[in-house]
Each structure stands twice: as structure tokens, then as C-alpha cells.
C-alpha positions as YAML, in Angstrom:
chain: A
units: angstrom
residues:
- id: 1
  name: UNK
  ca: [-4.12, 6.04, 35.84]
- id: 2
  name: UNK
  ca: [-3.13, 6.88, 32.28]
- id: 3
  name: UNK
  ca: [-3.01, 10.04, 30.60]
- id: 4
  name: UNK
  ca: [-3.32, 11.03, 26.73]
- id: 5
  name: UNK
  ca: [-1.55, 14.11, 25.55]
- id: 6
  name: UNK
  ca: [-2.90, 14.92, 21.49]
- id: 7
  name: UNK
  ca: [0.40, 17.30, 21.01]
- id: 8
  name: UNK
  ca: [3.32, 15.65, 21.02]
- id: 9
  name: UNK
  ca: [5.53, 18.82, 22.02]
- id: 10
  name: UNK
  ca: [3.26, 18.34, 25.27]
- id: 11
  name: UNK
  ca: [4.37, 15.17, 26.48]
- id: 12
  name: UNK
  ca: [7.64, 15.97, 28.35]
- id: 13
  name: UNK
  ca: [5.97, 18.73, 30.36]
- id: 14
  name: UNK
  ca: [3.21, 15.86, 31.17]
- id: 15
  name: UNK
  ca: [5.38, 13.98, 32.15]
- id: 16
  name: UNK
  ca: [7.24, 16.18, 34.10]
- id: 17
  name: UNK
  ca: [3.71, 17.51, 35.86]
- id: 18
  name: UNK
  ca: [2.75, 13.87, 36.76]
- id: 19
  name: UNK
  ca: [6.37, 13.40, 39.05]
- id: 20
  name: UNK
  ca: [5.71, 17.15, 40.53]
- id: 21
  name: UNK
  ca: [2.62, 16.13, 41.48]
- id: 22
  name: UNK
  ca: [4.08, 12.89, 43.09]
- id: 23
  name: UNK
  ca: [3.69, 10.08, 40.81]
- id: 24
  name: UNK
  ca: [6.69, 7.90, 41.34]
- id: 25
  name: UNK
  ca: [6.47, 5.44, 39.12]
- id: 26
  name: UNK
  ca: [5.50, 5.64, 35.04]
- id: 27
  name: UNK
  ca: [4.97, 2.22, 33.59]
- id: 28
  name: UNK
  ca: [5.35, 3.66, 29.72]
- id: 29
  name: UNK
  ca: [5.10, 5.96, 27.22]
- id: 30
  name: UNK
  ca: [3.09, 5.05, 23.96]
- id: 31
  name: UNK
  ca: [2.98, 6.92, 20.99]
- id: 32
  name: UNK
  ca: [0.08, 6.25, 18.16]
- id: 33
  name: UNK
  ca: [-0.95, 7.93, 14.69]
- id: 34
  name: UNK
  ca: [-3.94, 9.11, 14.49]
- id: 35
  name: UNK
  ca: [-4.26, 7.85, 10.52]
- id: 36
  name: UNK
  ca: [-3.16, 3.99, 11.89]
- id: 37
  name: UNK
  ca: [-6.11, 2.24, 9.80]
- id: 38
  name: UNK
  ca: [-4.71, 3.73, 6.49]
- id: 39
  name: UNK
  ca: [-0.99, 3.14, 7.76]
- id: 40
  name: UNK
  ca: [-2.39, -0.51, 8.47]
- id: 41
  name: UNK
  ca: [-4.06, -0.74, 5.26]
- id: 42
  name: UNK
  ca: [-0.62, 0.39, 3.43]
- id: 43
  name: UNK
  ca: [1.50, -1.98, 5.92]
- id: 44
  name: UNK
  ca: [-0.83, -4.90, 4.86]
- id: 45
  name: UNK
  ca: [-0.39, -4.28, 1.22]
- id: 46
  name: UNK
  ca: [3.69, -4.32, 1.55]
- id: 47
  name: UNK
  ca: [3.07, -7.70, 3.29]
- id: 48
  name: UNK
  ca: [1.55, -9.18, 0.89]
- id: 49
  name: UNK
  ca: [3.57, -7.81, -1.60]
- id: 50
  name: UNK
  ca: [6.55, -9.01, -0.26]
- id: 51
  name: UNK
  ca: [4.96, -12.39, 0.60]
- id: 52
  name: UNK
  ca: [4.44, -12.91, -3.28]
- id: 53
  name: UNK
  ca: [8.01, -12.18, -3.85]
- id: 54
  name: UNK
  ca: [9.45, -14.30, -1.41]
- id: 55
  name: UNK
  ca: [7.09, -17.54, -2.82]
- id: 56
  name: UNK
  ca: [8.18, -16.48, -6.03]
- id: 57
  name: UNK
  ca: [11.46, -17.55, -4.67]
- id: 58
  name: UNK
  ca: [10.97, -20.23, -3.21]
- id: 59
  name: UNK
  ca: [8.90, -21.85, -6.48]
- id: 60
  name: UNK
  ca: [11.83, -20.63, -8.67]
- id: 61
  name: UNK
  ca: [14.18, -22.73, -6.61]
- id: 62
  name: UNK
  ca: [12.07, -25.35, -6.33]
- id: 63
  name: UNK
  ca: [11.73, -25.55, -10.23]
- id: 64
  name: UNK
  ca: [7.97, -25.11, -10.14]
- id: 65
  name: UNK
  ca: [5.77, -22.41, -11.36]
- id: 66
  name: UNK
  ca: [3.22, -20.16, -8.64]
- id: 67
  name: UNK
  ca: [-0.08, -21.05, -9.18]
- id: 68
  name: UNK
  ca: [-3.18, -18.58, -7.31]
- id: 69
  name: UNK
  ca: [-3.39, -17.68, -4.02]
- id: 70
  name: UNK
  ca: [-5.69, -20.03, -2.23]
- id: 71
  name: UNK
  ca: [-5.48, -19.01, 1.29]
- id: 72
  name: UNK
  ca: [-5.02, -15.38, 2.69]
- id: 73
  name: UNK
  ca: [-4.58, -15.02, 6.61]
- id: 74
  name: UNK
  ca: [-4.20, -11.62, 8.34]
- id: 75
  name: UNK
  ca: [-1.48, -12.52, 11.05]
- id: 76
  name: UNK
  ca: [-1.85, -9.62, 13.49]
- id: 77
  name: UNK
  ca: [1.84, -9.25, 14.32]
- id: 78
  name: UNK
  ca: [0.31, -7.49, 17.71]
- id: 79
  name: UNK
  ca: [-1.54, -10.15, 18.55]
- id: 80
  name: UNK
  ca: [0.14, -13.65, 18.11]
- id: 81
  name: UNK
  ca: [-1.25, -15.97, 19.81]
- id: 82
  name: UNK
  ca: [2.06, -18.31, 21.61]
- id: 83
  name: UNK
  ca: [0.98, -21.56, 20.14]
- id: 84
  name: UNK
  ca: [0.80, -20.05, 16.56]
- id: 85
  name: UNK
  ca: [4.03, -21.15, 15.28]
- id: 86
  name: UNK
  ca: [3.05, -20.81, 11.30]
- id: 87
  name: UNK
  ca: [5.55, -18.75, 9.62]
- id: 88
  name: UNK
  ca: [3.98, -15.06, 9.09]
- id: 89
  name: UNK
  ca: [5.43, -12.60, 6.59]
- id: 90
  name: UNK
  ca: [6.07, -9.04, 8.39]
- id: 91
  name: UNK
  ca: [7.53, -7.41, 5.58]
- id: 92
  name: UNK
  ca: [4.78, -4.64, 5.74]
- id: 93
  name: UNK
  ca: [6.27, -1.89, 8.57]
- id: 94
  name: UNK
  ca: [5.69, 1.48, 7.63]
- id: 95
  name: UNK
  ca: [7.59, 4.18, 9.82]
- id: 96
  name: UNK
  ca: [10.88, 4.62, 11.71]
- id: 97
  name: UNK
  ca: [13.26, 1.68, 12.14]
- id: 98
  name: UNK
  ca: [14.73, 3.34, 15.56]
- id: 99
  name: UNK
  ca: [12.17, 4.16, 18.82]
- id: 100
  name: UNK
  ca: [12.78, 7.70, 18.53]
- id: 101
  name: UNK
  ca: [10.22, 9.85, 20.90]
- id: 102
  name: UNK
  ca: [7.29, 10.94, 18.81]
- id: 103
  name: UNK
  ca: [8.04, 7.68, 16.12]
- id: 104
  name: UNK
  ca: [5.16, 5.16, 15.68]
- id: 105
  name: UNK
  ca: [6.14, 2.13, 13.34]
- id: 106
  name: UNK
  ca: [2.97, 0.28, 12.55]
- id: 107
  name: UNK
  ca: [3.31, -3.42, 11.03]
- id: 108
  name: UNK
  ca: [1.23, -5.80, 9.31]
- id: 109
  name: UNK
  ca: [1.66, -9.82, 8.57]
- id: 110
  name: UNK
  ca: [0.05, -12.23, 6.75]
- id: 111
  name: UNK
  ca: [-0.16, -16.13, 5.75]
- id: 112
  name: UNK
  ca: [-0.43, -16.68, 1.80]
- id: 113
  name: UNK
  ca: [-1.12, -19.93, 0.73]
- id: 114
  name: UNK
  ca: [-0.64, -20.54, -2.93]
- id: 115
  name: UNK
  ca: [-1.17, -23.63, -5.05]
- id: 116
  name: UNK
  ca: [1.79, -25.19, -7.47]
- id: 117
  name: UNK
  ca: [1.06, -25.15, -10.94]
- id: 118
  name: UNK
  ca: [3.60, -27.50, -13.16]
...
């Protein structure tokens, strides 16, 4: 059984409810936003962002120059498959580093593939 509470300052009494009325075990307590596509969209845009940067690098070290993005893959950091070992960039989270009650961090990560221009 699950229950969803829309007011956060209602979740302890909930939860203190469902063991009065003689639950004895509670698997987990999830938090969401309810504006997650637009803190998805936002999280997505830092990953890319910081996926540029971070070829940048690499291109600079390498003595070459960035050429275009030719390949853009969303890398649902909730939903990695475990054979995908391709590096993903995560550098998108927006929200709270710590898993304080009440904090939702929602992440993004993507593949960019970008060609070498000399």
C-alpha cells in the first residue's frame, strides 16, 4: 500500500497514523516536486553545459580544436541500464546536496559526441 501526502508539513503525522493503525513496516519515504519537468529541463541544460566545458578540456590538452556536436544522447541517470558502461556527464543536479526531509535533487546526464576539427 502506498500513500501520497501533497503537504509536506503532513507527512510525519502520516506517518505516524500508518504505525497507530498497525503498519509495522514502511519500505520508504519519497519526496518529488511538483515542477520536475522544468527542474529536468534546467538539469539537462547544466549537463550539457558542463559537458561542453569538460570536451573543451580535453581538446585543449589534446592540442586540437572542438569541432560540432554530432551526437547528443539523453542518459537518464535514473534509468541506466547495467551494461551501459559509456561515460555520461551528470553535471546537471539542481537542488540540495544533503537528503534533508522535504529536499528533492533532480539530475540529468547526457552523451555529447563532438567531431575534431584541426
Amino acid at each position: 500500500m502506498s500513500v501520497r501526502v501533497t503537504k509536506l508539513d503532513l507527512v510525519e503525522p502520516a506517518v505516524v497514523d500508518a504505525v497507530d493503525a498497525g503498519a509495522d513496516e514502511i519500505l520508504g519515504i519519497v519526496y518529488d516536486a511538483s515542477s520536475t519537468a522544468e527542474l529536468r529541463a534546467e538539469a539537462r541544460e547544466r549537463a550539457v553545459a558542463a559537458a561542453h566545458a569538460k570536451a573543451r578540456l580535453f581538446a585543449e590538452a589534446a592540442n586540437v580544436r572542438l569541432g560540432p556536436v554530432v551526437h547528443i544522447e539523453d542518459a537518464d541517470p535514473d534509468v541506466r541500464r547495467f551494461d551501459d558502461t559509456r561515460p555520461a556527464h551528470m553535471g546537471g543536479a539542481v537542488g540540495g546536496d544533503d537528503l534533508a526531509p522535504g529536499q528533492v535533487t533532480i539530475s540529468a546526464a547526457v552523451v555529447l559526441g563532438f567531431s575534431i576539427a584541426r
